[in-house]
C-alpha positions as CSV (number, residue, x, y, z in Angstrom):
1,X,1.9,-7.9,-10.7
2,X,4.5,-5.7,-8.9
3,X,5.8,-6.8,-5.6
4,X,4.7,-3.0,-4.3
5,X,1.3,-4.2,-5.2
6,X,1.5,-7.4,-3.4
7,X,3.4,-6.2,-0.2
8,X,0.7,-4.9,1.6
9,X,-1.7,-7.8,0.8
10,X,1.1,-10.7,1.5
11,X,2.1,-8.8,4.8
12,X,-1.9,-8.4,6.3
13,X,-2.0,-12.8,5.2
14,X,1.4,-13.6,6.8
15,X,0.0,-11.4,9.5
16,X,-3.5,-13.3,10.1
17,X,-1.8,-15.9,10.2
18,X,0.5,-15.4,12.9
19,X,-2.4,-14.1,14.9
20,X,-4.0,-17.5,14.6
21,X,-0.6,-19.3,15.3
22,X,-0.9,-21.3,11.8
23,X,2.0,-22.0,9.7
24,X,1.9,-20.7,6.2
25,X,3.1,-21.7,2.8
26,X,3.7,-20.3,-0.6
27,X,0.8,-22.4,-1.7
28,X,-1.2,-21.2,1.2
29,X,-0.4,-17.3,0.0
30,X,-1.6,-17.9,-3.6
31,X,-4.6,-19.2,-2.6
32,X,-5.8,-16.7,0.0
33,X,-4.5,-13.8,-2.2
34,X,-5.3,-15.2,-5.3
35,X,-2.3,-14.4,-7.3
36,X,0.7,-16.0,-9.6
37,X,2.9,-17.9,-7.4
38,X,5.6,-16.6,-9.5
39,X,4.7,-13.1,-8.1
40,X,4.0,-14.3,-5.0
41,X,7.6,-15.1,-4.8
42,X,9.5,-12.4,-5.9
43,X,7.4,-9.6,-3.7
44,X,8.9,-12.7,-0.2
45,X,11.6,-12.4,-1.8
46,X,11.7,-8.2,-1.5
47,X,10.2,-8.5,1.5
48,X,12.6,-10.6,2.9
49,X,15.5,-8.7,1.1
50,X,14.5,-5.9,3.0
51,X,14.1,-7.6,6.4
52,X,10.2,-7.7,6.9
53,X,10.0,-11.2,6.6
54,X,11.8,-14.9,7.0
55,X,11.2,-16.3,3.9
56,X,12.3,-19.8,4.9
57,X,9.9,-19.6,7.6
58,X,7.3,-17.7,6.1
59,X,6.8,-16.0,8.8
60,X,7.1,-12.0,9.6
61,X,10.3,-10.4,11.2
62,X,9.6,-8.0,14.2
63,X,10.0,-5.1,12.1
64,X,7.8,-6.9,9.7
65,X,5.1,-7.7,12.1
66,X,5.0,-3.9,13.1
67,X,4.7,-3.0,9.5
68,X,1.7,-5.6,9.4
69,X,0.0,-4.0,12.5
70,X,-0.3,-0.5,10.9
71,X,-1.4,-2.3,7.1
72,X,-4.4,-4.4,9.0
73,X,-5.7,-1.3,10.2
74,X,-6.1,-0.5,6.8
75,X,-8.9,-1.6,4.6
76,X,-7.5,-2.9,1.3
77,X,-9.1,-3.1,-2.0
78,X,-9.6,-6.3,-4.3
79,X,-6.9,-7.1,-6.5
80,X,-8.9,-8.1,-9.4
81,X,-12.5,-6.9,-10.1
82,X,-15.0,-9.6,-10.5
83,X,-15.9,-10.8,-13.3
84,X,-18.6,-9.5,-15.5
85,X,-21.1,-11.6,-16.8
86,X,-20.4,-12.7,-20.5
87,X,-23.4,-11.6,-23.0
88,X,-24.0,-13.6,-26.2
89,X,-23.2,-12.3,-29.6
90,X,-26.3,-11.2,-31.5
C-alpha cells in the first residue's frame, strides 16, 4: 500500500491518540489500521521525512497535528472491503 494511501489514516490514529494522551507504537498502528507493518513504516517514515511527525516518538509535530485536525474532520473510507462470504463449489 502506498504511503499516500496510509497518510491520512496513520495521521487521524496518531491523532486520536494524542487526544486521549496515550502513547502509541508501530504495533499499536497496525493493529488499529489494519495494515502491513512494513507499510506502516515507510508512510512514518515520509511522514516524518517531511516534518508531520516524530517518528522516534510516534507522536505528531505541530504542523502534523494541524494537518490531523483538518483530516478528522473528514470521514475516511475502509481500507479493505469486507470480506464476502465464500460459496461452495457445485
Amino acid at each position: 500500500m502506498s504511503p499516500n494511501t496510509l497518510a491520512p489514516y496513520v495521521l487521524q490514529t496518531l491523532a486520536k491518540y494524542q487526544f486521549e494522551g496515550r502513547m502509541c507504537s508501530l504495533d499499536d498502528l497496525a493493529a488499529e489500521i489494519r495494515v502491513r507493518r512494513a507499510d506502516l513504516r515507510r508512510t512514518v517514515s515520509a511522514l516524518h521525512r517531511e516534518g508531520f511527525v516524530d517518528a522516534l516518538r510516534m507522536r505528531l509535530t505541530l504542523s502534523g497535528f494541524a494537518l490531523a485536525r483538518a483530516v478528522v474532520a473528514v470521514p475516511l473510507p475502509e481500507l479493505r472491503s469486507p470480506c464476502k462470504p465464500c460459496e461452495a463449489a457445485a
